[in-house]
C-alpha positions in Angstrom: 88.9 198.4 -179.8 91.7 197.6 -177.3 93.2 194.4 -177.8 93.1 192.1 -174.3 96.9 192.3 -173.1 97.4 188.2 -171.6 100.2 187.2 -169.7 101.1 183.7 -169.9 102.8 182.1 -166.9 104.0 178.5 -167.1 107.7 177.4 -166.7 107.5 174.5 -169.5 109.3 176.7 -172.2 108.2 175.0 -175.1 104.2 174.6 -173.9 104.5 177.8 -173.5 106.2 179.0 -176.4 103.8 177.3 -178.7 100.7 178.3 -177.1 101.8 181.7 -177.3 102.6 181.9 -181.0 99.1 180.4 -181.4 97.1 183.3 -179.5 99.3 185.6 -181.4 97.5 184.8 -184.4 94.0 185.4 -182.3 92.5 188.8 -183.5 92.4 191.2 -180.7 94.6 189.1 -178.2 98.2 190.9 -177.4 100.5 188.2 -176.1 103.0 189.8 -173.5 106.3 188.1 -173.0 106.2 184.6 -170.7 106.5 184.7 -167.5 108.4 181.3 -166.4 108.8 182.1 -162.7 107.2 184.3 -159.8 109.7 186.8 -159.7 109.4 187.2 -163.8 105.4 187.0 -163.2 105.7 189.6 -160.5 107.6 191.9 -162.5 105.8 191.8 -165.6 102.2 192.0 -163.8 103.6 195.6 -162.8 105.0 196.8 -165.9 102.6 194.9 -168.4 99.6 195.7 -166.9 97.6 192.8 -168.3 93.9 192.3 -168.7 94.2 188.3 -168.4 96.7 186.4 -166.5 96.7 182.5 -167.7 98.8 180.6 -165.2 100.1 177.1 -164.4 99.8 176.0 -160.9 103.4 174.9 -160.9 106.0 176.8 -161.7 109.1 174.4 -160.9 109.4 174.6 -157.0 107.3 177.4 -156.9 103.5 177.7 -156.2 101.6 179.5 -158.5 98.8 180.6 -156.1 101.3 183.4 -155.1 100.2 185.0 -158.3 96.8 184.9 -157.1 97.1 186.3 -153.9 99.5 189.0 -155.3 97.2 190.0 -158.1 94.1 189.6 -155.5 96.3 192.1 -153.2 97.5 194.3 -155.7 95.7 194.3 -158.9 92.5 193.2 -158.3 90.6 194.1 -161.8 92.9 192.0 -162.9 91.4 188.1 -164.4 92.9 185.0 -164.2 92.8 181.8 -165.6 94.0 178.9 -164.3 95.7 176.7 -167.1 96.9 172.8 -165.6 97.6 169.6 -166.3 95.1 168.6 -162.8 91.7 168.5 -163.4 90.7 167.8 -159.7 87.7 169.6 -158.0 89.2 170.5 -154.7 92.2 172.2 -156.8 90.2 174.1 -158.5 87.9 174.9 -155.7 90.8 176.2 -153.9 92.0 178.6 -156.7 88.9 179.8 -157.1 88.5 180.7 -153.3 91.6 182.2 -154.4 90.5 184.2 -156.9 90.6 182.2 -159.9 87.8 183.1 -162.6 88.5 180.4 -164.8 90.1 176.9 -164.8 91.1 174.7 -168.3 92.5 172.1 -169.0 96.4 172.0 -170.7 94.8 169.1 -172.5 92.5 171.6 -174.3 93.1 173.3 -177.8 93.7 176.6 -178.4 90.9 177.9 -179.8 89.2 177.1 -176.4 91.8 179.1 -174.3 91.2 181.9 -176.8 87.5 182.1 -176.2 88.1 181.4 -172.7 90.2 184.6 -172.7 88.0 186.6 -174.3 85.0 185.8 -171.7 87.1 186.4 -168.9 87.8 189.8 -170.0 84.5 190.8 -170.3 83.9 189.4 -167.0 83.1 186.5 -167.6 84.2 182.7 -166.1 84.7 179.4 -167.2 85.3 176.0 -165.3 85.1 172.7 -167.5 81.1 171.5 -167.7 81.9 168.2 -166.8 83.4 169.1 -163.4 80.6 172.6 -162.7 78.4 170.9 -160.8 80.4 169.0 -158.1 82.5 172.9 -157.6 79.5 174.8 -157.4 78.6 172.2 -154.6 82.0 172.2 -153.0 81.7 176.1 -153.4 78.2 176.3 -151.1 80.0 174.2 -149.1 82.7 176.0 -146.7 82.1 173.7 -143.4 85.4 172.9 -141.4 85.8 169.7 -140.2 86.1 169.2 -136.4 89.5 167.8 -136.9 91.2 169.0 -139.2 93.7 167.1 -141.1 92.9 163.8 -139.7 93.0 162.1 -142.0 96.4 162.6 -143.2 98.7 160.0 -142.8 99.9 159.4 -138.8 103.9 159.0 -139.9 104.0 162.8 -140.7 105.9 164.6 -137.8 104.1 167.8 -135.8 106.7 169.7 -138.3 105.9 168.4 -141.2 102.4 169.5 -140.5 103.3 172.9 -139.8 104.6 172.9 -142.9 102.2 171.6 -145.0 100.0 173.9 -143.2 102.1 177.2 -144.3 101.8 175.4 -147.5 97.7 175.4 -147.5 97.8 179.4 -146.7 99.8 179.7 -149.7 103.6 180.9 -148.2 106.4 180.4 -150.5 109.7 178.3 -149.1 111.2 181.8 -147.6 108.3 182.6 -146.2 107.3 179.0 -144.8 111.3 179.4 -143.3 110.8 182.7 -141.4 107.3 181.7 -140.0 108.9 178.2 -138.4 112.2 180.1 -137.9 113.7 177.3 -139.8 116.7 177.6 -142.7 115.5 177.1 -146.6 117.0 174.3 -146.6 115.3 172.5 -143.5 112.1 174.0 -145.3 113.2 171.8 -148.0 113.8 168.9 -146.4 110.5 168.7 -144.6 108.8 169.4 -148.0 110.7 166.5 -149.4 109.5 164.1 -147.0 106.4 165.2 -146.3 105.8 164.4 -150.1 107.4 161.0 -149.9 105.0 160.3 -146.8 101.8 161.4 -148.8 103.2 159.8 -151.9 103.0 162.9 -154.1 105.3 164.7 -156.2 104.5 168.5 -155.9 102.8 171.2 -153.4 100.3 171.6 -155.4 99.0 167.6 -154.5 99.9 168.1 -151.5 97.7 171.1 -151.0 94.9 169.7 -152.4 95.3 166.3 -150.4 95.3 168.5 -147.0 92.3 170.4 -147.4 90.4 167.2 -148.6 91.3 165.8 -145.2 90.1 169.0 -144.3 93.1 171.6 -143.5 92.1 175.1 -144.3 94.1 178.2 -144.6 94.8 179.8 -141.4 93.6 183.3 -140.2 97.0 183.9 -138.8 98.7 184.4 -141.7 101.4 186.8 -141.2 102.5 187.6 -144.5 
C-alpha cells in the first residue's frame, strides 16, 4: 500500500522537529521535510505532492490560512489538518469554511495526530468532541449581522478597519499593501496597533475577534 506522504507546517523548529521524528516511526506515514514558512510550504506542496497537510495557524508574521486557500485553489484533493495551540470555535469554524478537514489540539499526543492522519486520508475529518457540537451549530449558521463589526472596539481608525478586514479575507501583508495602496511598512504599523487596540498578540486573534463581532470575508477579493 502507498504510504500517506504528510507535510508538516509549523515555524517552532523544535515542536516540529519532534513531532516529526515521532510520525516517522508511524507504519505507513512518510514524513516530508518541514515546512517553516509560506514560501517553504508553497514550494514543497508543488514538488512533494502530499496527501495530508498538518499546519499551524501561525507561522511567525505570516497567516497560515494562505495555505488553505492555495491548496483549495490549487490542489484541492489535497487534506488538511489544522494543528494549534487555540482551541476556539469561531477559529476553527473559519478554517473549516476554509477548507480545513480536521482541527487538533498541539496539546494532543502523537498517537492522536497519527490516527487523525490516517482518517483524513481516507476522507475522513476530525474536530475535538468536546467542541463538535457548538461548530456544527456555528457551521448551520452563516447569517451576517446587520452591522458588521460593531462591536469592535470605537478607537480603531477607518484604516485600521480596512485592514483588519483584508486580514478576515485572508491577504498576506503584500497583498493587504497593494489593495490599500499603502507601503509594507505602514501595513505593519496599522497591524501593530490595531492589535494593541484589541489587546491581542497575533492575526490570527484578531481574525477570530472580527468575525465574532461579525466581519466576514468580502466578495471583493481581488487576489
Amino acid at each position: 500500500m502507498c504510504p500517506i506522504r504528510v507535510l508538516l507546517v509549523d515555524d517552532h523548529a523544535l515542536f516540529a522537529e519532534a513531532l516529526s521524528a515521532r510520525l516517522s516511526r508511524e507504519p505507513g506515514l512518510l514524513i516530508l521535510p518541514i515546512a517553516v514558512d509560506l514560501r517553504r510550504a508553497f514550494a514543497l506542496v508543488a514538488t512533494e505532492q502530499p496527501h495530508v497537510i498538518v499546519l499551524d495557524m501561525m507561522l511567525g508574521a505570516e497567516n497560515g490560512l494562505e495555505v488553505l486557500d492555495h491548496v483549495q485553489r490549487r490542489h484541492p484533493d489535497m487534506r488538511v489538518v489544522v494543528l494549534s495551540a487555540m482551541s476556539d470555535v469561531d477559529a476553527i469554524v473559519h478554517a473549516v469554511r476554509r477548507g480545513a478537514v480536521g482541527w487538533l489540539s498541539k496539546t494532543e499526543g502523537a498517537d492522536l495526530v497519527a490516527r487523525v492522519i490516517r482518517s483524513v486520508a481516507r476522507r475522513g475529518g476530525w474536530i475535538p468532541p468536546d467542541l463538535l457540537g457548538d461548530v456544527l451549530r456555528r457551521l448551520r449558521t452563516r447569517e451576517e449581522e446587520p452591522n458588521a463589526g460593531s462591536r469592535l472596539p470605537a478607537g480603531l481608525t477607518p484604516r485600521e478597519r480596512e485592514v483588519l478586514q483584508c486580514m478576515v479575507d485572508g491577504l498576506n501583508r503584500a497583498e493587504i499593501a497593494g489593495r490599500l495602496g499603502l507601503s509594507a511598512n505602514t501595513v505593519r504599523t496599522h497591524t501593530q496597533n490595531l492589535l494593541a487596540k484589541l489587546h491581542i498578540h497575533s492575526a490570527l486573534e484578531a481574525i477570530t475577534l472580527a468575525m465574532r463581532a461579525g466581519m466576514r470575508p468580502s466578495s471583493g477579493d481581488d487576489r
